[in-house]
C-alpha positions in Angstrom: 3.9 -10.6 -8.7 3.1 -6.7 -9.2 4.3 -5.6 -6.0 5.4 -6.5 -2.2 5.3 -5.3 1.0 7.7 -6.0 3.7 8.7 -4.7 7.1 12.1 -4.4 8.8 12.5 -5.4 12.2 16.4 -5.3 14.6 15.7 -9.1 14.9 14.0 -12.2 13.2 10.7 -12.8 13.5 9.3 -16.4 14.1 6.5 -18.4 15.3 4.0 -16.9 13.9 0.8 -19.1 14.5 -1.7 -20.5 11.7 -4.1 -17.8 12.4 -1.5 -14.9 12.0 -0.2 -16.5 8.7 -3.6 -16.5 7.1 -4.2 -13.2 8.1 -0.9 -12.2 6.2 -2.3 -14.0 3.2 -5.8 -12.7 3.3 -4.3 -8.8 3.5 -1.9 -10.1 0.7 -4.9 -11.0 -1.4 -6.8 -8.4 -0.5 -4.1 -5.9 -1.4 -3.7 -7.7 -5.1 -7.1 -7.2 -5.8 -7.3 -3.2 -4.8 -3.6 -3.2 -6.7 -5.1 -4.6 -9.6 -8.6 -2.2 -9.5 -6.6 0.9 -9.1 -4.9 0.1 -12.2 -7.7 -0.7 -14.0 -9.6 2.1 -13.2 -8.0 5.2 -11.8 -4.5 4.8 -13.6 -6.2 3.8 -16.8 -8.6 6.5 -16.4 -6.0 8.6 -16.3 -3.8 7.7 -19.0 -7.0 7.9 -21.3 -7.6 11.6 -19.9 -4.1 12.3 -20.8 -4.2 10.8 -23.9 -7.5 12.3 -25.0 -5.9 15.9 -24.5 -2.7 15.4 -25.9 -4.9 14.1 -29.2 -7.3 17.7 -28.2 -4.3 19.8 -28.1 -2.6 18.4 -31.5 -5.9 19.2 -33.3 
């Protein structure tokens, strides 16, 4: 797991319906696969920009 997302309600929730659930697990996939694209592009983009001119700035 890289991550969760919760909510916090005054009282349990339950009864959610088969339709609801899968729409919890489709937005928990989708959010996995845009979790796992940001890192491998914008934070490692980054990190590579950083590195790049700390190696720049030693020279």
């Amino acid at each position: 797991m890289l991550g969760m997302v919760s909510s916090h309600h005054g009282h349990p929730l339950h009864g959610f319906s088969r339709l609801q659930l899968a729409a919890f697990q489709q937005t928990g996939t989708d959010v996995g696969r845009w979790l796992s694209w940001h890192w491998d592009t914008v934070v490692l983009d980054a990190l590579e920009r950083l590195h790049v001119q700390a190696v720049g700035a030693c020279r």
